[in-house]
N, C-alpha and C positions, 0 to 999 in steps of 0.2 A: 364415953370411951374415946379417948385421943385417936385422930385420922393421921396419918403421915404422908407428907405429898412431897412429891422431888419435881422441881421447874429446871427443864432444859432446852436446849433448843440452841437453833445455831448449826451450823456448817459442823463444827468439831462434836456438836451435841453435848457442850458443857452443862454443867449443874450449875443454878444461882446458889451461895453462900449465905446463911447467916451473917450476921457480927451482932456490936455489942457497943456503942457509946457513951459515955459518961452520963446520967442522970436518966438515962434511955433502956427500956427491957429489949434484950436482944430482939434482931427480926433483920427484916430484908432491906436493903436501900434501895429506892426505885429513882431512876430518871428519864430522861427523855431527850431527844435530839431533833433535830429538823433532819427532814430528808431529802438525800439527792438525790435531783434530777441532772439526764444529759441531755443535749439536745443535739443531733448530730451536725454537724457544715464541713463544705468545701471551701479552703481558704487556699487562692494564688497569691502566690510571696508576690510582692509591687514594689517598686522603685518608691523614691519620695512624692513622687507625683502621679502614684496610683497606677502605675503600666507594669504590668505581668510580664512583657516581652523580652528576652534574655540576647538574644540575637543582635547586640549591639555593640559601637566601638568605643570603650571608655578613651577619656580623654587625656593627655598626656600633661602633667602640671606644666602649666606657662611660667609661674612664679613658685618661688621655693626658696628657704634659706637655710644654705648649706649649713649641715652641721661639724662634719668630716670627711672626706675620701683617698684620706690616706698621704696628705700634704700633695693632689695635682694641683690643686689649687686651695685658696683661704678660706679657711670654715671657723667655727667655734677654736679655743685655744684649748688643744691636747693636752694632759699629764697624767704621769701614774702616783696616783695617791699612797695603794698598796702595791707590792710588786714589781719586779725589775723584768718579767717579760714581758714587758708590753714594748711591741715595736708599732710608730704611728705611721711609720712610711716603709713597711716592709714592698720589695720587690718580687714577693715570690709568687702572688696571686691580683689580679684586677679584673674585679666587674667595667668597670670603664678608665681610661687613663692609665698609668703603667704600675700606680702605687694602691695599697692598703692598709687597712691594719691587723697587724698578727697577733692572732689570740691563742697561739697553738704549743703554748708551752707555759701556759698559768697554770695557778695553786690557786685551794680554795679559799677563798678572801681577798683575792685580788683587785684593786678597784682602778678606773681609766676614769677621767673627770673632763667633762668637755663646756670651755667656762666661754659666756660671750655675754652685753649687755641686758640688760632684763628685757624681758618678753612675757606678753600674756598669753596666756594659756588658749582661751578663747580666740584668739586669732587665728588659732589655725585647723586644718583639717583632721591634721595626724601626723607624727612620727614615721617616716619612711626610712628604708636601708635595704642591704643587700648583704646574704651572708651566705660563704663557705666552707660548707662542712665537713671538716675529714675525718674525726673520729668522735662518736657519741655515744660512751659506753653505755650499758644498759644496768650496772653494776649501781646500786648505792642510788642517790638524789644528785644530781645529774643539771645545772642550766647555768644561764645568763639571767639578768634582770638590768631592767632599766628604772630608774625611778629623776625624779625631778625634783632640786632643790634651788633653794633661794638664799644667800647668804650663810652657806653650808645648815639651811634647816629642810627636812626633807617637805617635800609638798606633795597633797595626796599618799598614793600609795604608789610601790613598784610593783613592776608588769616583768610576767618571764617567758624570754624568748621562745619556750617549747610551745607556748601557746598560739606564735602567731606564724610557726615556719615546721615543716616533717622534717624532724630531725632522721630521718629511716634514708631520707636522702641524700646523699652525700657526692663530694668532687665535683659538684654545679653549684651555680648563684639562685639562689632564691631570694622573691622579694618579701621582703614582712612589712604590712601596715598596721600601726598603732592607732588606734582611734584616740585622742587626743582625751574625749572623757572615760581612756580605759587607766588612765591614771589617778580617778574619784577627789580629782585634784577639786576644792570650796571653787565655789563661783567666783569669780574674778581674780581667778591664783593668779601670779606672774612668779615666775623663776628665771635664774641664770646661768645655769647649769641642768649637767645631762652626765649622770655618772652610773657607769656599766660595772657590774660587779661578777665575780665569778662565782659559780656556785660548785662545790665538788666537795657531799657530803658521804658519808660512805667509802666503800671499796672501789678500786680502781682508780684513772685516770680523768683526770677532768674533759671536759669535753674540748674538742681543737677547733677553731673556726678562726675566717678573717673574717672583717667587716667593711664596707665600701658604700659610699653613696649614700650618708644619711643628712637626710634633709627635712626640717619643717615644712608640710606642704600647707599653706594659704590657704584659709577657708574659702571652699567652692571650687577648687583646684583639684580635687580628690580624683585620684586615679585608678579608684575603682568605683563600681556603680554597685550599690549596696539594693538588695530585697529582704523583703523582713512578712512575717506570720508572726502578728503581738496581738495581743487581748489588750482591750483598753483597761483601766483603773477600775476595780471592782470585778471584775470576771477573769474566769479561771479558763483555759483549755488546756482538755488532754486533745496532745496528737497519736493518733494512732499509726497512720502511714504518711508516706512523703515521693511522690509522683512525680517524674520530670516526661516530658514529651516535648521528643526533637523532628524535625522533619529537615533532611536532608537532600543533598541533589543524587546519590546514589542508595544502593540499596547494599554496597558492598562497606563496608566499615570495618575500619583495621584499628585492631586494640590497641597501637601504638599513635594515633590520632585521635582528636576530642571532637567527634561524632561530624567524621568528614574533616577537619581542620588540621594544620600539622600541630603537634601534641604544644601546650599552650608554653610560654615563655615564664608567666608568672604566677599562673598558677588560677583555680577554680577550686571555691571554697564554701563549706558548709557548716553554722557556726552555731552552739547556743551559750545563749548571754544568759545572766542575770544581774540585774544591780548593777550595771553598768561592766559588769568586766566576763570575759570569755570564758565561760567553765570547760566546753569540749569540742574541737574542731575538725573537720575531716578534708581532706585537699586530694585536689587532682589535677594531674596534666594531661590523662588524655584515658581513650574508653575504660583502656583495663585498670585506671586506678577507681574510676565512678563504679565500676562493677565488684570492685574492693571494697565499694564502702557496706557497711553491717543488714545482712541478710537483704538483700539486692535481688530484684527477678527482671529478667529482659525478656521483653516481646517487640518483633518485628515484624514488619507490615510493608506492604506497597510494593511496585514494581519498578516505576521510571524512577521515581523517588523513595527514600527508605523513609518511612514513619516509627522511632522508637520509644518505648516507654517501659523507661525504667521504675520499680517500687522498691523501694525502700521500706518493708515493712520492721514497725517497731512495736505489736502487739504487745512479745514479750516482757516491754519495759518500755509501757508509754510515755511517751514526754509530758509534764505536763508545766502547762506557761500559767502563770500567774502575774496577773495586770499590774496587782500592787507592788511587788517585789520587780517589773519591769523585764520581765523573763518573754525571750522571744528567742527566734528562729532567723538565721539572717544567713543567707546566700549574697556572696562577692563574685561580681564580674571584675576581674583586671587582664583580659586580656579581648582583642577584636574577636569577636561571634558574630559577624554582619554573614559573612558566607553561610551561615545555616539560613533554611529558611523558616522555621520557627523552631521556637525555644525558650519554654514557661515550665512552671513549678508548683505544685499543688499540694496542700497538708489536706487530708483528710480527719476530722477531730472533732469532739464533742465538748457543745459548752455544757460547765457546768452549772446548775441552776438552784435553788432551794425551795421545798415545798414547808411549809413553815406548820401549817393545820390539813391533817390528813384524815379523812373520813374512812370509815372500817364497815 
């Protein structure tokens, strides 16, 4: 007499299924998988040369070649490709010197072309500049892009400004650095040109901004000091949480200062990469933006001196970094922290591992 059996199991308590393939009597499909393991660690974000310590004063480029700043002086050679708003020497805004460029009355497709002799790519650090922002609707697909071309052919890929600046901030200068391979520009690109295009897809207005101060900065000139939590090639990490501990000279700290400091110039930044280019960034100038960033807990300590330690818990939706896809976690200092007196960053996170033959 025929027995009938039901195979479930699982979290939902599904039922496995028959089927039926070609030359084959129906039945079950059975497979198998390797299983994972985690292995927990403390990982502090490091400089390039393995130092944890955040409390320091990046340095200010010596050498740089100018791209634009709004004709105070000779940069790259300005035009508008698309577009008749483009003013390259407007008066109404300057990050430094009296002039910039106004971007504050473009349509979407408008393009600025910034042409000078060929350059290689690899020579420099990064794309730097200076942008203000006065209106950034939230309406419709909303940016700027920058891309790099060589004899009007594009090279790599273009980068969009919302990635590398808070557009939430507005009527101040912000500085934006481009890392120079966020453009996935072949190995040994050179280009001669730097052209900005408007992007204003959707309802509403396009976004208003001027631009001031942009400059190629020379490899090693970097004017910010970059920390990074990457898995090397072949290994996986999820990060669970993300830890800062500061020790300051008081114990009194005002949400309008970056933990004792007056609130920073250029900004404090928290980034994840993959594959060379920036997926999601979080910035701050001073406490009560770091206590903005997503599900945030503060704890305070000490008497003469304040000890704080921030977490950043990200349980809900852990990060997880992948070695071969080049996925990491990269904190930017660009502004002086020497006044605090400590000031480091810790992921807490599990490698992942495989157990390949598993005994029962």
């Amino acid at each position: 007499m025929p027995t009938k059996f039901n195979i479930s199991g699982g979290k939902t308590n599904a039922s496995a299924e028959t089927t039926r393939l070609d030359k084959h009597p129906r039945g079950l499909v059975a497979y198998t998988h390797p299983l994972d393991v985690y292995t927990q660690k403390l990982q502090l974000f490091v400089d390039e040369d393995g130092n944890p310590n955040q409390n320091v004063t990046p340095t200010v480029p010596s050498s740089s070649v100018l791209v634009h700043d709004g004709t105070d002086t000779v940069g790259f050679t300005a035009s508008a490709l698309v577009g008749s708003s483009w003013d390259f020497a407007s008066t109404a805004q300057a990050n430094s010197g009296t002039k910039s460029i106004d971007a504050t009355s473009n349509r979407n497709g408008d393009v600025a072309s910034f042409t000078s002799t060929t350059k290689t790519v690899s020579d420099y650090d990064s794309f730097d500049g200076y942008v203000y922002i006065t209106s950034w609707p939230s309406s419709g697909s909303k940016n700027f892009s920058f891309q790099l071309f060589l004899g009007g052919v594009a090279v790599g890929s273009p980068v969009l400004l919302s990635t590398y600046v808070d557009t939430s901030v507005q009527d101040t200068w912000q500085l934006f650095t481009i890392q120079m391979g966020d453009f996935l520009a072949p190995l040994g690109s050179t280009f001669d040109e730097i052209r900005l295009t408007t992007i204003d897809a959707g309802q509403g207005a396009a976004p208003a901004l001027y631009f001031d101060d942009m400059e190629l900065v020379i490899v090693g000139e970097s004017r910010s000091v970059f920390y990074t939590v990457a898995p090397p090639p072949g290994e996986t990490w999820v990060v669970h949480r993300i830890k800062w501990t500061a020790v300051t000279n008081s114990v009194n700290l005002k949400y309008d200062e970056f933990f004792g400091i007056t609130a920073l110039v250029n900004g404090y930044s928290l980034a994840y990469e993959s594959q060379g280019s920036i997926v999601n960034q979080y910035f701050a100038s001073n406490f009560f933006d770091m206590v903005r960033f997503p599900n945030v807990n503060v704890t305070v300590t000490g008497s003469t001196h304040g000890m704080f330690e921030l977490v950043m818990d990200v349980n809900n939706g852990d990060v997880t970094l992948d070695g071969d896809k080049s996925q990491k976690l990269v904190i930017s200092v660009r502004d002086e922290l020497s006044a605090m007196l400590e000031f480091q960053a810790m992921a807490e996170l599990s490698v992942k591992g495989i157990v390949h033959d598993v005994d029962i």
